[in-house]
N, C-alpha and C positions, 0 to 999 in steps of 0.2 A: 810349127813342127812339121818336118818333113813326112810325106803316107809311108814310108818304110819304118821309120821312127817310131809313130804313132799306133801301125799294125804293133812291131816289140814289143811296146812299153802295155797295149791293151793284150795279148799273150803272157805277156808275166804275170800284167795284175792278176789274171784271171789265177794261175797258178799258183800267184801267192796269198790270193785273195781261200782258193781250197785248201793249201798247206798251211796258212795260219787260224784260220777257222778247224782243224781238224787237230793241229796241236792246244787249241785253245779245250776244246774239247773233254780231249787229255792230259790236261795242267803240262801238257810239256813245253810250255813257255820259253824257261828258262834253258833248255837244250835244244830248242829252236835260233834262240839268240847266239846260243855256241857255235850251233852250224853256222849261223850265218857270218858269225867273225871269222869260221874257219873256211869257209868256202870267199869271201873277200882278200881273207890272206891269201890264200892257193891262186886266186888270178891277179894279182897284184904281183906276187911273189912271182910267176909262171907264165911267161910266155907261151910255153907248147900248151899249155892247158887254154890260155885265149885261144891260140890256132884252132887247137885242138874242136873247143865250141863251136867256132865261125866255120869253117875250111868245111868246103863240101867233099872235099877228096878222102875223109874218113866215110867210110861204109857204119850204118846204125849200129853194126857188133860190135867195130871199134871204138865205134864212144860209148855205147855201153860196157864193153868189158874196160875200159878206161876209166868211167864215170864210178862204176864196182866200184876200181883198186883204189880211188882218189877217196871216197866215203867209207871206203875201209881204212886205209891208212889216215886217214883224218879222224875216224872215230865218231860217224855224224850218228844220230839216230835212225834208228828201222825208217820215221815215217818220210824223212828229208832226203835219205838214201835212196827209198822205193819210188820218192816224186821226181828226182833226179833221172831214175832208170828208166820212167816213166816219160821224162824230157827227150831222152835220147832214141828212145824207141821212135817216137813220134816226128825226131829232128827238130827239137826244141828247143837245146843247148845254147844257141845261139841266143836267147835273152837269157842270160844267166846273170848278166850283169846288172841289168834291169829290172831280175825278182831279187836278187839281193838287198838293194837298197829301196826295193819297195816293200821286202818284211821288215827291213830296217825302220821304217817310217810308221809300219802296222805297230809293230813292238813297240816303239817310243812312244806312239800314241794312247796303247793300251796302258803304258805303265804310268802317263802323265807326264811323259818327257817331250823336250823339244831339242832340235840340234840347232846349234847356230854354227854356222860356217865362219871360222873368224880365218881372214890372212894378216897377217903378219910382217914385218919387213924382215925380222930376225927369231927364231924361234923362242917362245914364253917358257920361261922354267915352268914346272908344276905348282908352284907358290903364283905365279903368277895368272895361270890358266884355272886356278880352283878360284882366287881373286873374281878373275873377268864371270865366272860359271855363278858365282855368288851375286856379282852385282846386275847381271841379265837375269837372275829366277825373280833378286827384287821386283825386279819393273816387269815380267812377265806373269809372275806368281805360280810358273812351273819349275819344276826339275830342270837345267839344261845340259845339256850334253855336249863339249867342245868339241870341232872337229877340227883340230888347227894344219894350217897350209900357210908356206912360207913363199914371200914374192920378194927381193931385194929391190925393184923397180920399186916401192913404197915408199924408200927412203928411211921413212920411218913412224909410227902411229901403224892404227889399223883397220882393216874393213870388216864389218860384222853384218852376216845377214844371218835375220834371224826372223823364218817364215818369208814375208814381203815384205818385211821393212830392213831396211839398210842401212849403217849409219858410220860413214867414211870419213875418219881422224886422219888419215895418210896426209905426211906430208905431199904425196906428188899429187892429190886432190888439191890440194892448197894453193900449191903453187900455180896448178894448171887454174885455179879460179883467179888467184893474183894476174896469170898473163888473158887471162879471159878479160878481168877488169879494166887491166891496162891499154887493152886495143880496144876499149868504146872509150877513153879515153881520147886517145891520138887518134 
């Protein structure tokens, strides 16, 4: 991990390591996980809200008075609204991305959940993705969580990572083993 990377991601934790301890606190769990689907959509959804985070050329008031409108119009609660105001004051904003999916990982953990990253070649109906969610809690013995991503290089089958284990159906694994095999071969 890059030192630029590694400072982020150790800023976040810290930040999400006090915003989820403090809604823990306060049973507001469940409106912590709200923010945080709502603050994932908003920068997914938003480019000027990326800029906005990153870009040095905003002054603290403008990401604060920004940071406000975005936690108001979004409807986050008082304590993820005041950590946010709190981000921007300090010039924070910039791991937003990084405590996002580190309360993500706080929350799943408390709840007894796990995500697995599964890709795809084509995307899973819902029948299909509650299926794979049922047959990963088997052999994990947790709750799991989909989080599906579509790659058409797959061909076809899937890749599931799930924690540090991995376990790649794709046909373009296949094949790439078949032309692996073939050239110790010849």
């Amino acid at each position: 991990m890059s030192e630029p990377a590694s400072i982020s991601s150790g800023i976040a934790a810290r930040y999400a390591t006090a915003l989820f301890d403090l809604a823990r606190e306060d049973k507001g769990l469940k409106a912590l996980e709200g923010d945080v689907d709502a603050l994932d959509a908003a920068l997914n959804a938003s480019a000027d809200l990326r800029d906005l985070i990153s870009s040095p050329i905003y002054s603290r008031e403008d990401q604060s008075n920004a940071i406000a409108a975005i936690a108001s119009k979004a409807g986050l609660s008082a304590l993820t609204a005041n950590t946010l105001g709190l981000m921007a004051a300090k010039r924070r904003l910039f791991v937003l991305p990084q405590l996002v999916a580190d309360l993500r990982a706080r929350i799943a953990a408390e709840k007894g959940e796990v995500t697995a990253e599964v890709t795809a070649a084509s995307a899973l109906s819902q029948e299909q993705a509650d299926k794979l969610a049922a047959t990963l809690k088997a052999r994990v013995g947790k709750d799991v969580k989909v989080k599906l991503a579509v790659d058409e290089s797959l061909i076809g089958g899937l890749v599931v990572k799930l924690g540090s284990t991995m376990i790649d159906t794709s046909i373009k694994s296949k094949l790439a083993a078949l032309q692996n095999a073939m050239k110790e071969v010849g």
